[in-house]
C-alpha positions in Angstrom: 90.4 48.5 88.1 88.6 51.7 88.4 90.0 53.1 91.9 89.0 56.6 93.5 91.1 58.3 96.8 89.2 60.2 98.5 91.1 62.9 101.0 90.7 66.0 103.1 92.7 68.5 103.7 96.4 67.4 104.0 99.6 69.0 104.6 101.8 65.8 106.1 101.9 62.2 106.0 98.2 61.3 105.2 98.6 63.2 102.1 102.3 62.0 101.6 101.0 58.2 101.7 97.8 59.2 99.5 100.2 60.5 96.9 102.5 57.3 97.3 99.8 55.3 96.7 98.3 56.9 93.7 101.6 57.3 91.9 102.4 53.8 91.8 99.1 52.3 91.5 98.4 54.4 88.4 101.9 53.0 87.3 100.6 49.4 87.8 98.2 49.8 85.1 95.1 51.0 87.2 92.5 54.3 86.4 93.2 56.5 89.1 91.0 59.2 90.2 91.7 61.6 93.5 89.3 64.1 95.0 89.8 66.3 97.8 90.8 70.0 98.3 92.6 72.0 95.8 95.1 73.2 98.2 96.0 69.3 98.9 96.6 69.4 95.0 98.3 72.1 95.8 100.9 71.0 97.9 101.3 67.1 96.9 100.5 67.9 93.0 98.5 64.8 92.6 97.1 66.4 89.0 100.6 65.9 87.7 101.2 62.4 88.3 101.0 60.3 85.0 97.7 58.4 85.1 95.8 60.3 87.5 92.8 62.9 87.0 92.4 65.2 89.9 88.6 66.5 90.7 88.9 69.4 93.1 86.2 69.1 96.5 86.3 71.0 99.7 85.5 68.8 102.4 85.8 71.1 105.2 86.8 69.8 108.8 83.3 70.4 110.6 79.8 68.1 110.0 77.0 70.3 109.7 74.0 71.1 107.3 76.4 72.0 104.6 77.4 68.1 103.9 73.9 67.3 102.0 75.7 69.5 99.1 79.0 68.1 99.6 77.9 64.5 99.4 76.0 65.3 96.4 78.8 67.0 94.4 80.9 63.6 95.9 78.5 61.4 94.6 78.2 62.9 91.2 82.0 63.1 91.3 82.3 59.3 92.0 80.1 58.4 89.6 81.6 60.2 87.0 84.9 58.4 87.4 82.7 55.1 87.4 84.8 53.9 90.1 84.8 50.3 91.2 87.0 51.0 94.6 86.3 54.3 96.5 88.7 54.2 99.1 88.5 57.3 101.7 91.7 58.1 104.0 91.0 59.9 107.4 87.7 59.5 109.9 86.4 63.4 107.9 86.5 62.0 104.2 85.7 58.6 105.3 82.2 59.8 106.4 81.1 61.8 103.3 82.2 58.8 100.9 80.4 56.7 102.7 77.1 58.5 102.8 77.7 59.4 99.1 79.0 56.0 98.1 75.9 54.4 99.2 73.4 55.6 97.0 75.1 55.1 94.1 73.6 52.7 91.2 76.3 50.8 90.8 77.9 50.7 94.0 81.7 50.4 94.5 83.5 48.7 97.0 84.0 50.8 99.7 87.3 51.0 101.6 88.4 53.8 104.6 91.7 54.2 106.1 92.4 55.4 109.3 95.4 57.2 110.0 93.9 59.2 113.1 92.2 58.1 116.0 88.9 60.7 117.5 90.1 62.1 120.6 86.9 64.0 121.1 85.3 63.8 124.8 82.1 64.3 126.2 79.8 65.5 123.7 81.8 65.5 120.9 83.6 62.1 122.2 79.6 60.5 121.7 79.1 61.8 118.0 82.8 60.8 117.3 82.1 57.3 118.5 79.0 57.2 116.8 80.5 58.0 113.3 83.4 55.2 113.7 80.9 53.1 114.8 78.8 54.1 111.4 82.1 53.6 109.4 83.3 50.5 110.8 80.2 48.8 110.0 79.7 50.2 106.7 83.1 50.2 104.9 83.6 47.1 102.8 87.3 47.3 105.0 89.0 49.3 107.1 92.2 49.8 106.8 94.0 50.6 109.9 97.8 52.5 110.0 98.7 51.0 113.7 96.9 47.8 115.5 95.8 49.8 117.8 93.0 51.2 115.2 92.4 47.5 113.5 91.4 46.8 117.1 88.7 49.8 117.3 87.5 49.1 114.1 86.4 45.5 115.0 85.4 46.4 118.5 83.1 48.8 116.5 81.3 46.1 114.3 83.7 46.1 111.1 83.2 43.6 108.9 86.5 43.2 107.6 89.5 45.4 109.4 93.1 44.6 108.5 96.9 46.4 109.3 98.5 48.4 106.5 101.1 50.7 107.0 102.3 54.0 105.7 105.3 53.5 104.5 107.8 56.2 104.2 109.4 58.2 100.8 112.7 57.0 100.1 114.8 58.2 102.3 118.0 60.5 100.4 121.2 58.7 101.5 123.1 61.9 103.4 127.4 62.2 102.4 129.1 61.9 106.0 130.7 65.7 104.3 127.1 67.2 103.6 126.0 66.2 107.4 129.1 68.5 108.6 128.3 70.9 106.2 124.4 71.6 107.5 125.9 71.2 111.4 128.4 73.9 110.5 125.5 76.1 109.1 123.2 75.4 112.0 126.3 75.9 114.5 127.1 79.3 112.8 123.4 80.3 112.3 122.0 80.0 116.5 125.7 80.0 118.0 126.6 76.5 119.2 130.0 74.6 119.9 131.6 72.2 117.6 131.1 70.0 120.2 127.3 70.1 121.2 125.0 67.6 121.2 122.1 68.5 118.7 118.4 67.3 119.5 116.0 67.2 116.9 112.2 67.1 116.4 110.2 67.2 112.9 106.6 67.7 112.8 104.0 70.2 112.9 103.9 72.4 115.8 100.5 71.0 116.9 98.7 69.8 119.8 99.1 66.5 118.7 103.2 66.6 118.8 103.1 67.8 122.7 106.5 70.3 122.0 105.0 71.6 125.7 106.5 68.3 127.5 109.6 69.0 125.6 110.0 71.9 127.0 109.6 70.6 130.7 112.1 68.4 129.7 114.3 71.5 128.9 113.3 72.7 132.3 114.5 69.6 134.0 117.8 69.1 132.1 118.6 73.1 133.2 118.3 72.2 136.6 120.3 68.6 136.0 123.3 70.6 134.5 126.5 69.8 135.9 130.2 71.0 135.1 131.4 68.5 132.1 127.3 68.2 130.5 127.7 68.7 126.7 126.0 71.2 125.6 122.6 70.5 124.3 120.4 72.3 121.2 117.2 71.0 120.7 116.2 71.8 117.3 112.1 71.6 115.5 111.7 71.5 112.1 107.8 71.9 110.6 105.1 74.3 110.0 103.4 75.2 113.0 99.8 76.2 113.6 100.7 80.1 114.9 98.6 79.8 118.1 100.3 76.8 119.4 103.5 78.0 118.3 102.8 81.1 120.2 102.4 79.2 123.4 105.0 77.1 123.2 107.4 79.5 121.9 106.2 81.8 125.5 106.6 78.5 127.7 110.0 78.3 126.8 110.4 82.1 127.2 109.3 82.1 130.7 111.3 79.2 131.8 114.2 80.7 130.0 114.1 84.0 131.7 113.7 82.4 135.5 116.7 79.4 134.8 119.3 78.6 132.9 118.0 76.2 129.7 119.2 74.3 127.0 118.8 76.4 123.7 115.3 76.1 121.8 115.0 77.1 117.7 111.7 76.4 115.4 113.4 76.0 112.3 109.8 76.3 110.1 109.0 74.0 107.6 112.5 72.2 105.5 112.9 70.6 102.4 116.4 69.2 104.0 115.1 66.7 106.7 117.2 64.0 105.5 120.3 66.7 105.9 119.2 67.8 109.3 118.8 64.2 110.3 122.2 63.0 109.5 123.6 66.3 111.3 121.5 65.4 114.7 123.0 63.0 117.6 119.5 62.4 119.2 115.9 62.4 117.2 112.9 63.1 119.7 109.3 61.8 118.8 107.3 63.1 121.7 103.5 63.2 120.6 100.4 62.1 122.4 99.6 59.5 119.7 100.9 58.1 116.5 99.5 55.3 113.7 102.9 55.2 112.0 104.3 58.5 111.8 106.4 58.7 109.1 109.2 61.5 110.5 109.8 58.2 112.7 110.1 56.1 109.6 112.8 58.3 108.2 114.7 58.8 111.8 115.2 54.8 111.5 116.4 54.9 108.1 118.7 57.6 108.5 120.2 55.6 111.6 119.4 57.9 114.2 119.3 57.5 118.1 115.5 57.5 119.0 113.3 59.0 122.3 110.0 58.5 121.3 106.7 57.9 122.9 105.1 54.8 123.3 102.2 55.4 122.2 99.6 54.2 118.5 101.6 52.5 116.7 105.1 54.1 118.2 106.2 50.8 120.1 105.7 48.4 117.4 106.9 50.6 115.1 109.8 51.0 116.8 110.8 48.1 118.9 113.6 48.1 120.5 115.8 49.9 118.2 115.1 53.2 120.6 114.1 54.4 123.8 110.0 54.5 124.7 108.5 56.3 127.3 105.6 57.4 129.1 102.8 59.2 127.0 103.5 63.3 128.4 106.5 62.0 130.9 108.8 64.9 130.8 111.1 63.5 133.3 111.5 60.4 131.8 112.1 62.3 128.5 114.9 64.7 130.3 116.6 61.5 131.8 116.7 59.7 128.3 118.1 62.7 126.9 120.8 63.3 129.5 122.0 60.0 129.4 122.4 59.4 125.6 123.7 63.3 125.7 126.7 62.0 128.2 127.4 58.6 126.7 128.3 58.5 122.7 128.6 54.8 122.9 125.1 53.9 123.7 124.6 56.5 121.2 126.0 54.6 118.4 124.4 51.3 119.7 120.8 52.8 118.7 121.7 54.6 115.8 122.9 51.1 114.7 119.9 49.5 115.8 117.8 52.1 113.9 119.1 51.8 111.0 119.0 47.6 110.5 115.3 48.4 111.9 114.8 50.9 108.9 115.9 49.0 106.3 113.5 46.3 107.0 110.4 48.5 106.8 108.2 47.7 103.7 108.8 50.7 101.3 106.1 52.7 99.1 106.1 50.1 96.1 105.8 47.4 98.3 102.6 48.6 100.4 100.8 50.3 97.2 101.3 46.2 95.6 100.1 44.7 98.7 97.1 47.2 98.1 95.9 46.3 94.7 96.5 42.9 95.7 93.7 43.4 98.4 91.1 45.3 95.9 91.3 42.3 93.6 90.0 40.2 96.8 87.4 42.5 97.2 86.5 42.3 93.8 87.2 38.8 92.0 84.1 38.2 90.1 84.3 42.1 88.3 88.2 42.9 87.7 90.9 40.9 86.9 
């Protein structure tokens, strides 16, 4: 088969799966073609994998006049690979290959994942609604990353909507000596006990991530601090749009400066996740929504024990090998905290549980063969 990814920009996991994907479908034997931003090239180097030609195209995150030319130079683009699968990723590129995908001669089999719901309201929350509603019934299949959007694409009008997950990179297997080694390093880089209890979060510093109810959690676990607590360090590893890291980083600031809090660090964007994971007693997940975040995905693997919120795809995702609470629920975040802080046991109970839970999640081979197994349904008559 002739297949075609379609992306927009991309620093994290959509980008991660889309690079998954076209790695080892390419390997199976396929013509793979991806187009999307040069900067997503960039930083996931599709144009270097064997097997895959990279076409450079801009798509911008707004809709606006501009898009006749970009659906054009996508059309052109799509036919020029003489693709027989198109298959966009994300609710942006999903749009503009469907538009362009639809006047071509010979028309490919469409197919758009979504990783993302729209959160718009109002206004925006009608035109957002009004596109899904245009993909949904216009994708040959959507592809949804958490049941939650498999449900919104049918309610929608899809014809055909089906569950596929992201699954996560292989997950580097951590010596018990190089976790030490990194919690020494982070001890003697911010200036914390042998003994403390390290907290960690990985993800962007976006809106999406909510770091603001961690730190009311931080507020609330100041105020909870009694004589024999452990000492807590909350760690966040990930790039960071600068004006929400601003605010957050003066949220904890203020609180700081009026009570005594646990210690805070942005640790930036890491190559050493898997490091930082093994050296961490607690892993904290507290975004608005999730599909299937993939920072969660490697938290199981690596066997940590899990506060996350259940929200997306979060709760089946992961069961009951953590804790789950309330979407923005500070207090019940600073409560979870402060009792898996206090008891090491329980501690080791869901680290245990995370990690039988992470070795039974489908890895990237196995979700880029249950793929092409799915665009040979979609096209029996013209590939074999």
């Amino acid at each position: 088969m002739r297949i075609v990814y379609v992306l927009g920009t991309s620093t994290g996991g959509v980008g991660t799966h889309v690079r998954a994907l076209a790695r080892d479908v390419a390997a199976d034997g396929h013509e793979l073609g991806v187009i999307g931003p040069a900067q997503s090239d960039e930083h996931f180097g599709f144009s270097a994998l064997p097997g895959v030609r990279f076409a450079a195209l801009d798509m911008g995150t707004g809709i606006g006049v501009k898009d006749a030319a970009l659906i054009t130079r996508l059309r052109t683009l799509i036919a020029g690979f003489d693709a027989d699968i198109v298959h966009a990723h994300g609710f942006r590129a999903g749009f503009v290959a469907l538009l362009a995908a639809r006047t071509i001669g010979h028309r490919p089999r469409l197919v758009i994942s979504l990783h993302n719901r729209a959160s718009g309201r109002g206004l925006r929350g009608r035109i957002e609604t009004g596109i899904e509603t245009l993909l949904a019934k216009g994708a040959d299949l959507t592809l949804g990353a958490s049941a939650d959007l498999v449900v919104r694409a049918r309610e929608l009008g899809a014809r055909d909507a089906r569950f596929l997950p992201a699954a996560a990179p292989a997950v580097r297997a951590v010596p018990a000596e190089a976790a030490r080694a990194t919690r020494a390093g982070l001890a003697t880089e911010f200036g914390f006990g042998d003994d403390a209890v390290i907290v960690l979060s990985v993800g962007r510093v976006a809106p999406q991530k909510n770091y603001p109810m961690l730190v009311r959690a931080l507020g609330h676990l100041g105020e909870a601090e009694s004589e024999g607590t452990p000492e807590l360090v909350f760690l966040i590893a990930g790039a960071a749009d600068r004006t929400v890291l601003d605010q957050v980083a003066s949220q904890y600031e203020d609180l700081a400066a009026t009570s005594a809090v646990p210690a805070l660090h942005f640790l930036g964007p890491r190559d050493d996740v898997a490091e930082l994971n093994a050296a961490a007693d607690i892993y904290v997940l507290t975004s608005v929504w999730e599909a299937r975040a993939l920072v969660l995905q490697e938290a199981l693997i690596s066997g940590r024990a899990i506060i996350a919120t259940g929200t997306g795809g979060t709760s089946e995702l992961l069961g009951e090998a953590g804790i789950l609470i309330g979407d923005d629920d500070d207090t019940g975040l600073a409560e979870a905290i402060g009792e898996l802080a206090s008891d090491p046991a329980h501690r080791a109970e869901l680290a245990a549980r995370a990690r039988a839970r992470g070795a039974r999640l489908p890895d990237e081979g196995e979700v880029a063969k249950e793929l092409v197994s799915i665009y040979t349904e979609l096209m029996p008559s013209q590939v074999g």
